[in-house]
C-alpha positions in Angstrom: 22.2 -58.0 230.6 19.8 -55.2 231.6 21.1 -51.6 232.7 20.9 -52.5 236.1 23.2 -55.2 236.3 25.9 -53.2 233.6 26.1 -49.9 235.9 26.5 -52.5 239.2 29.3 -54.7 237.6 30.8 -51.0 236.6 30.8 -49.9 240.6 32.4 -53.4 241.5 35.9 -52.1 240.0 36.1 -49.0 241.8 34.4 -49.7 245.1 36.6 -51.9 247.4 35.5 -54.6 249.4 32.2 -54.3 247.6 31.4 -58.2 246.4 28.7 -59.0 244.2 26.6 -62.8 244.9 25.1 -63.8 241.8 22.1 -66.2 241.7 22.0 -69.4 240.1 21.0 -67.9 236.5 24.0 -65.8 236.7 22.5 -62.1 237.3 23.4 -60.0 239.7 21.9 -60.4 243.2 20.6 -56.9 244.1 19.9 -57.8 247.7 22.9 -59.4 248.2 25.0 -56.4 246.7 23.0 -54.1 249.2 23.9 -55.6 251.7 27.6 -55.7 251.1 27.7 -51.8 251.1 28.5 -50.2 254.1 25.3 -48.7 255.6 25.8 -45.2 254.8 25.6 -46.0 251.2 22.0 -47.9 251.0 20.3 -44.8 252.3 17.6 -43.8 249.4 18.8 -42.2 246.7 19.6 -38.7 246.9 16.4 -38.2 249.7 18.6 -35.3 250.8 20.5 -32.2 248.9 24.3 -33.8 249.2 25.9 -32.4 252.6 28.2 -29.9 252.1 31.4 -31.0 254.3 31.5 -33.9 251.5 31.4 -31.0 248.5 33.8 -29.0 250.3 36.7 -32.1 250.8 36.7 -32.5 247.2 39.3 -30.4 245.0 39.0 -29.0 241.8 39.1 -30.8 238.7 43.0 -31.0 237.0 42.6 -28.4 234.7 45.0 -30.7 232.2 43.5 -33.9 232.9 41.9 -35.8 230.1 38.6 -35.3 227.6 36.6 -38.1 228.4 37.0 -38.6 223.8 40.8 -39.6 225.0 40.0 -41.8 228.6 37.3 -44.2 226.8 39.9 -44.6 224.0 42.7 -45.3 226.4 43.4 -48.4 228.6 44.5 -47.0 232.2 43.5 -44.5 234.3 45.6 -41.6 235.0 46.0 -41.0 238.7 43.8 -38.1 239.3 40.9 -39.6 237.9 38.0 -41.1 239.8 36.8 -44.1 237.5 39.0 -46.5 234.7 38.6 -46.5 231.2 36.6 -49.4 231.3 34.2 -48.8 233.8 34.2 -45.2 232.2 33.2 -47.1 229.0 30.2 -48.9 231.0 29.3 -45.9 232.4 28.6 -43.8 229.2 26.8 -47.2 228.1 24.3 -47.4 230.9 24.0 -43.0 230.2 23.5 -43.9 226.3 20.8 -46.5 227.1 18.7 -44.1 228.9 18.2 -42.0 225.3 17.9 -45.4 223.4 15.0 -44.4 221.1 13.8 -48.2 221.1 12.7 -47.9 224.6 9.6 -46.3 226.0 9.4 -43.3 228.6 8.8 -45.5 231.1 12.2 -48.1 230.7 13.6 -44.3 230.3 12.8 -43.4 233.5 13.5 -46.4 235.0 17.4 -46.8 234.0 17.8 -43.4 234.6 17.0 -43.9 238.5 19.5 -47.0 238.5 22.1 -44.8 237.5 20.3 -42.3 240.5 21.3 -45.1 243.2 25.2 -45.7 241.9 25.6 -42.0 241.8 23.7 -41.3 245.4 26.7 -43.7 246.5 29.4 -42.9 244.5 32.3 -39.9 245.4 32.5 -36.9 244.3 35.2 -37.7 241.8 32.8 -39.9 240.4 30.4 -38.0 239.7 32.5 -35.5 238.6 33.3 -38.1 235.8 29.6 -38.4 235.3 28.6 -34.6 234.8 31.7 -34.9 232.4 30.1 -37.7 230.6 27.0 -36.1 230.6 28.2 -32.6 229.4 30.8 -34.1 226.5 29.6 -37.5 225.1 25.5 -36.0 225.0 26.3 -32.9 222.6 24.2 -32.0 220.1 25.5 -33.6 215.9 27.6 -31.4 214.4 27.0 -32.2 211.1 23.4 -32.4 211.8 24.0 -28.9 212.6 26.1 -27.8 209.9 23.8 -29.1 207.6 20.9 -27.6 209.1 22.2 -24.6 209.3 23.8 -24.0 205.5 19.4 -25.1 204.3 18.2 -22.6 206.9 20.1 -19.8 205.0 20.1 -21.4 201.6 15.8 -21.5 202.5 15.4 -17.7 203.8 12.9 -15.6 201.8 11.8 -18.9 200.4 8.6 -20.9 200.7 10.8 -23.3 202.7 11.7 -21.4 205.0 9.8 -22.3 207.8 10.2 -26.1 207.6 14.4 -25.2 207.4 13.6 -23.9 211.0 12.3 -26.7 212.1 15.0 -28.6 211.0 17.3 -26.3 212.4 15.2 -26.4 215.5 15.5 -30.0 216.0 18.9 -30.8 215.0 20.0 -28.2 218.3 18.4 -30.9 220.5 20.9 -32.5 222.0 20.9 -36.1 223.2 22.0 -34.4 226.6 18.1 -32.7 226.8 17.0 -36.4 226.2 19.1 -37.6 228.9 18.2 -35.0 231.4 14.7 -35.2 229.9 14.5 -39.4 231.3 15.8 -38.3 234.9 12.5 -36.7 235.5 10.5 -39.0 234.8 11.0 -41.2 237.8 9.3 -39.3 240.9 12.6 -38.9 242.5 14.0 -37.7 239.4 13.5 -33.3 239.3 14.8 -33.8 243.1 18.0 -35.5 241.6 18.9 -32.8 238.6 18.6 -30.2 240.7 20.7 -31.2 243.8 23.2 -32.2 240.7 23.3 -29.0 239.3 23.7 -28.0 243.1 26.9 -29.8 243.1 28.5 -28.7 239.9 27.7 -25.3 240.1 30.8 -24.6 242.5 33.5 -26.5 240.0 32.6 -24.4 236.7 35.0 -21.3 237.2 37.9 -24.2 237.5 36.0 -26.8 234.6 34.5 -24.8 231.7 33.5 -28.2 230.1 30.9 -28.5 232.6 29.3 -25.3 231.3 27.2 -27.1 228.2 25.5 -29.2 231.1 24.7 -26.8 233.6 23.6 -24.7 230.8 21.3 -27.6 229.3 20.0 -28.5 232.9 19.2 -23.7 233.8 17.4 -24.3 230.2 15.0 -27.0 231.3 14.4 -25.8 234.6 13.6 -22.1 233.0 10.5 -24.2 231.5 10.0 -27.0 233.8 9.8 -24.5 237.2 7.9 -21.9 234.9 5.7 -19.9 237.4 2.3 -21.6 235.4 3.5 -24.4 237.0 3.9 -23.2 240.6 1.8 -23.0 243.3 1.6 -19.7 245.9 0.8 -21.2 249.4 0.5 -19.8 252.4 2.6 -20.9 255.2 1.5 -20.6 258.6 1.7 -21.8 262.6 -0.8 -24.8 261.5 1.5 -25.7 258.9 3.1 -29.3 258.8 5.9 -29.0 261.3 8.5 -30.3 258.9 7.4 -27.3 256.3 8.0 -24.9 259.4 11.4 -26.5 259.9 12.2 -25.8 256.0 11.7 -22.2 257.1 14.2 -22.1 259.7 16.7 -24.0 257.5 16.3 -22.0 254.6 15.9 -18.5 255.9 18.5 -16.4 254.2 18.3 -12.6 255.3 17.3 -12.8 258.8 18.5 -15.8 260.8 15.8 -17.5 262.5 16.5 -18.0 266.4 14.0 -20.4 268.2 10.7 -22.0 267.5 9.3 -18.7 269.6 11.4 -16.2 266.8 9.6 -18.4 264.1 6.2 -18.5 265.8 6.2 -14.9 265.6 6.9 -14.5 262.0 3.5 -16.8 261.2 1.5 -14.9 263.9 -2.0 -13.4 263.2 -0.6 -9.7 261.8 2.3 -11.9 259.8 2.0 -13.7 256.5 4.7 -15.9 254.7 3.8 -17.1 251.4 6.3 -19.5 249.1 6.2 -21.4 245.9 5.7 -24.6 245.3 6.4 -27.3 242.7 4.2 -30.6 242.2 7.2 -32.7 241.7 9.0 -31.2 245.2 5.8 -30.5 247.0 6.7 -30.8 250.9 9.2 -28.1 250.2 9.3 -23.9 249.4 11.3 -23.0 246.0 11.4 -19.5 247.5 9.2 -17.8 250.0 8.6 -14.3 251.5 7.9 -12.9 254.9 5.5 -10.1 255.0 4.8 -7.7 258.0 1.1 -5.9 257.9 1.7 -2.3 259.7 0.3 1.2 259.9 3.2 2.8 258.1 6.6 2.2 256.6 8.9 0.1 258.7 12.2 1.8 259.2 14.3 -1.2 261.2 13.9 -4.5 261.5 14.2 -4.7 265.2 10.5 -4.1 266.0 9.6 -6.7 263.7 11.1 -9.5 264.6 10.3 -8.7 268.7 9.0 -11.6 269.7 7.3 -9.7 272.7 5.6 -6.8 270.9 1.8 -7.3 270.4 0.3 -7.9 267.3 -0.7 -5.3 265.5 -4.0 -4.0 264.5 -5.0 -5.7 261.2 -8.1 -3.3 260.8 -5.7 -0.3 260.9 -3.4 -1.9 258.7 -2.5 0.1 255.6 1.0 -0.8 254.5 2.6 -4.5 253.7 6.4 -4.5 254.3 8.3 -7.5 252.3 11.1 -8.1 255.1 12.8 -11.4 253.7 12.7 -13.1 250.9 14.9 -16.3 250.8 15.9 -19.0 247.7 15.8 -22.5 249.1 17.5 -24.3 245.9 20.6 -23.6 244.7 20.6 -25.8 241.9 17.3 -23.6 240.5 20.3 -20.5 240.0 19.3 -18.6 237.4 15.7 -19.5 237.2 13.6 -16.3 238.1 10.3 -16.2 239.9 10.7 -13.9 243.1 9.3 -11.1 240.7 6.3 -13.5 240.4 6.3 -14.3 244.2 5.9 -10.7 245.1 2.9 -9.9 242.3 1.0 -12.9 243.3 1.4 -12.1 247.4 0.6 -8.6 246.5 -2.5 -9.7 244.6 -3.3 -12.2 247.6 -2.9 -9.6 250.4 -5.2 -6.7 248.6 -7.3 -9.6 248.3 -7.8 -10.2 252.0 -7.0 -6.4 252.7 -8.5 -4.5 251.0 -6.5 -1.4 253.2 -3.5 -2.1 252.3 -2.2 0.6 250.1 1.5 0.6 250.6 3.9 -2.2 249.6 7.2 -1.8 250.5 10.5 -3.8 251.6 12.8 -3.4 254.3 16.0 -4.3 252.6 19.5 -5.3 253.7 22.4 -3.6 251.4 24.9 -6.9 251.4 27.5 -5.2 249.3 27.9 -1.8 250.5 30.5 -2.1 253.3 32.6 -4.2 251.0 32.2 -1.9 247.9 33.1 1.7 250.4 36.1 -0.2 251.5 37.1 0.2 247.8 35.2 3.4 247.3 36.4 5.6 250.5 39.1 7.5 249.1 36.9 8.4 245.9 34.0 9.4 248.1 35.9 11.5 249.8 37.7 13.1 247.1 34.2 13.9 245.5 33.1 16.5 249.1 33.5 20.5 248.1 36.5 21.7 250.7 34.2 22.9 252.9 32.7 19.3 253.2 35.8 17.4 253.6 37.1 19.9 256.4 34.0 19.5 258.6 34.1 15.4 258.0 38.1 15.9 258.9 37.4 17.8 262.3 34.9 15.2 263.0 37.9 12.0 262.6 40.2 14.7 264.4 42.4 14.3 261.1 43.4 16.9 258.1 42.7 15.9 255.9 40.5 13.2 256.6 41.8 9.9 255.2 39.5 6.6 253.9 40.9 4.3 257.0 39.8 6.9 259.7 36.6 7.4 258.3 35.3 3.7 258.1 36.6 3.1 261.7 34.4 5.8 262.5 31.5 4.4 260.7 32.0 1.5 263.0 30.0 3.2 266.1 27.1 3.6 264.8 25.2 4.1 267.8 27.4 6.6 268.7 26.5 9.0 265.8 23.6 11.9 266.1 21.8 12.7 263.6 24.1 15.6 263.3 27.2 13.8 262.7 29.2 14.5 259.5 30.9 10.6 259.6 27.0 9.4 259.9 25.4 12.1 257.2 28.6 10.6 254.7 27.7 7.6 255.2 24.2 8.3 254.5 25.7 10.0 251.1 27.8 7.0 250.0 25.2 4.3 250.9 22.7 6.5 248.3 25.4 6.2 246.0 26.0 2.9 246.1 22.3 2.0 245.4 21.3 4.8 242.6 24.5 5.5 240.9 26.5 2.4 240.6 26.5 0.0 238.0 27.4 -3.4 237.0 27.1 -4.3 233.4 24.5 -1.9 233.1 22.7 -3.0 236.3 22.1 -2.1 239.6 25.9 -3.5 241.5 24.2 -4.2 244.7 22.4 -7.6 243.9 18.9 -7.2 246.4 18.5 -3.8 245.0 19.2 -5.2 241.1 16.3 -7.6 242.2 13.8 -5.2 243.2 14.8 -2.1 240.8 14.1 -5.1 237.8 11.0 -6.2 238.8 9.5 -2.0 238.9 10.3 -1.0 242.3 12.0 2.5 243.3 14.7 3.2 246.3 11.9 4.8 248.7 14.5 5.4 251.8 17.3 5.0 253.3 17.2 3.8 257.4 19.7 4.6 259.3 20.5 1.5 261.8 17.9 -0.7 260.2 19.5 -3.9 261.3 22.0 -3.0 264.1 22.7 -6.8 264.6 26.2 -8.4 264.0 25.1 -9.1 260.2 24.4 -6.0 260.0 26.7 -4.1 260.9 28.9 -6.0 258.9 27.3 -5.5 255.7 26.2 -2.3 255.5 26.7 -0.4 259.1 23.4 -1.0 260.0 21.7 0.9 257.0 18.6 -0.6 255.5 16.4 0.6 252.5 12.9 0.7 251.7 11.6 -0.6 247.9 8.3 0.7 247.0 6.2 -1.4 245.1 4.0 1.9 243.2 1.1 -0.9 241.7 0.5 2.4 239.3 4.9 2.9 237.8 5.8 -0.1 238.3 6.0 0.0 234.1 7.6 3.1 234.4 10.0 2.3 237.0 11.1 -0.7 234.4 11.2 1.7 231.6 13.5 4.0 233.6 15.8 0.9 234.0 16.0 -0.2 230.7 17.3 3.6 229.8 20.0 3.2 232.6 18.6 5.0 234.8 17.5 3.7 238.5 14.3 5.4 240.3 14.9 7.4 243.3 13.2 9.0 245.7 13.6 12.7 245.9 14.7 11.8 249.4 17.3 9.5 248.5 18.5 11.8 246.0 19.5 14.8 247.9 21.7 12.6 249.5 23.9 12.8 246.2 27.0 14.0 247.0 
């Protein structure tokens, strides 16, 4: 009986009213099975990420339930579990066959994409089981370690060294990287592991045996989705219209409105550029929006107006980075924005040869949450001179935390003048080049750029004045300059704990 026909007869005992027809030599019918599925299920395999109101109906994992060592030794199924011992049993069997070494690539390949169409089908409790399956019963030998290990040391400082690493190399392959290895090489199969990984991301703060799998899969997408292997396109208005629609869809930082709002962010004084892989290549890994001005944008407003005219590209001297957006959560953890940006930089000097300035026009996600925390402190750090002119501003002595983030909420309201806008101003240049987070930058857009050898250029007050917005940081936005000549020293400063600033930014030190 081929793999096929095991995982099939494994779904028959957990999927009701689901009736196998065999043919007269006693396999399973395929067609026929097909056919008894309800429609939803016989869509192609996993064509589509897996919606979320489906992830989100599905509860955590019982933290006491079972090792899958103890379910494929036991005979029933406890009641929080999604599939028997037995069928658990056929499952791990149909998993172990796709690592048989006795077959080639290919047979690989091809019973790892029949276990592709049970799980496109199956719930979320069992796939659950699955990733469990994957992540417990695929580990790496033990003893093969052990062993390893104790010649590696016993070899150090010895001619034998070097082949002890190898072994010791080797015996850390797990049958899991195998496993993972066979899913793609079917061309559905890099689609599949990474809208998996999608899916179990959410459930490892509950299930920490998940963590050797998601940790296996981050590993082989760090190499598999290696820049090398990437492709830097340019996305425009002549694009395929379904590639414009992944735009819309996947745009992260500022929403995308109407076909109009995206029609202007691909017109003639606009570029977007985004990465592609060959195995996913009808759809951006990441991408970036870029804006070609005459100097450095201070609000977003003006560059997503629809209306305005396009700007002069002869007169164009500055490139402002004004979104970038992820499109794949199961790539978490993989890194190639920093990549994104060099190459578009390299692209756009290419084709300008103006352009001297390269800057972003940044949101500051965290800060509104983080000065809800941090008011009092703030506060508490003005001279008494300070904290008496903010507290005759609030029309309260001495001014407390609540009165001073209501006041921050009318923004438009506040001059330049204003002591609730100028401590704003002071905390927000806190937040970004003073606070830390294990050593990084806590915001997460500024740990992004700050990383890759940018420095915090200058703070905009009412940047982004939309809803968003204001709900994040109060309308502030911040420029990251991209100096092509420090960006080495701007990474050097960060390695020493000590984030670039702008003069500017830094008298706003409290």
């Amino acid at each position: 009986m081929n793999s096929s026909e095991w995982l099939l007869r494994g779904v028959q005992s957990v999927s009701k009213g689901l009736k196998f027809k065999r043919n007269e030599v006693g396999a399973i019918n395929l067609k026929s099975a097909a056919k008894a599925r309800p429609m939803a299920a016989v869509a192609p395999p996993m064509a589509e990420p897996p919606s979320a109101p489906v992830l989100a109906t599905a509860g955590p994992i019982a933290k006491n339930s079972r090792s899958t060592r103890e379910r494929l030794k036991a005979v029933l199924k406890h009641k929080e579990e999604a599939l028997s011992p037995r069928v658990l049993r056929r499952t791990l069997v149909e998993l172990q066959s796709v690592v048989d070494s006795q077959v080639s690539e290919v047979e690989g390949g091809r019973r790892a994409r029949n276990i592709s169409i049970w799980y496109a089908s199956a719930t979320p409790e069992q796939r659950r089981d699955a990733w469990l399956l994957m992540s417990e019963q695929f580990a790496p030998n033990a003893e093969k370690v052990k062993a390893a290990r104790d010649h590696y040391e016993a070899s150090l400082g010895t001619p034998e060294e070097g082949q002890a690493e190898i072994r010791l190399r080797r015996a850390f392959v797990s049958p899991r990287t195998r496993l993972l290895q066979r899913f793609s090489a079917f061309p559905e199969g890099m689609r599949f592991l990474v809208d998996m990984r999608a899916e179990l991301l959410p459930h490892l703060k509950t299930e920490k045996r998940l963590l050797a799998l998601d940790s296996e899969l981050e590993n082989l997408f760090s190499t598999w989705f290696d820049v090398a292997f990437l492709e830097l396109r340019r996305i425009s208005w002549d694009s395929p219209a379904s590639l414009i629609e992944k735009l819309i869809k996947y745009e992260a930082v500022h929403a995308i409105k109407s076909w109009a709002d995206v029609k202007n962010r691909l017109d003639s004084d606009r570029r977007c550029y985004g990465f592609f892989h060959p195995h996913l290549p009808d759809e951006p890994l990441i991408f970036v929006e870029v804006a070609l001005v005459d100097e450095l944008a201070d609000a977003i407003t003006p560059l997503l107006d629809e209306l305005a005219a396009a700007s002069d590209l002869g007169k164009a001297t500055t490139a402002i980075f004004y979104s970038i957006s992820s499109t794949q959560t199961g790539l978490r953890g993989v890194s190639f924005g920093d990549s994104l940006i060099k190459r578009v930089v390299e692209t756009l000097r290419a084709e300008f040869p103006r352009l001297k300035v390269f800057s972003t026009l940044s949101p500051i996600p965290g800060f509104r949450a983080w000065l809800a925390k941090q008011a009092g402190a703030m506060i508490d750090q003005l001279s008494d001179k300070e904290r008496q002119i903010l507290g005759r501003a609030l029309e309260q002595q001495p001014p407390t935390p609540a009165a001073f983030l209501a006041a921050g909420d009318k923004v438009l309201q506040l001059d330049e003048k204003s002591p609730v806008r100028r401590m704003l101003m002071h905390c927000a240049a806190s937040y970004l080049g003073r606070q830390f987070d294990n050593g990084r930058p806590l915001d997460a857009v500024a740990r992004f750029h700050l990383s890759n050898g940018a420095r915090i250029e200058r703070l905009n007050w009412a940047g982004d004045i939309s809803a968003k917005g204001l709900k994040q940081s109060y309308g502030l936005m911040v420029n990251y300059l991209y100096d092509l000549k420090r960006l080495d020293k701007y990474r050097g400063l960060m390695a020493q704990g000590k984030i670039p600033v702008a003069p500017k930014v830094e008298d706003l030190y409290i």
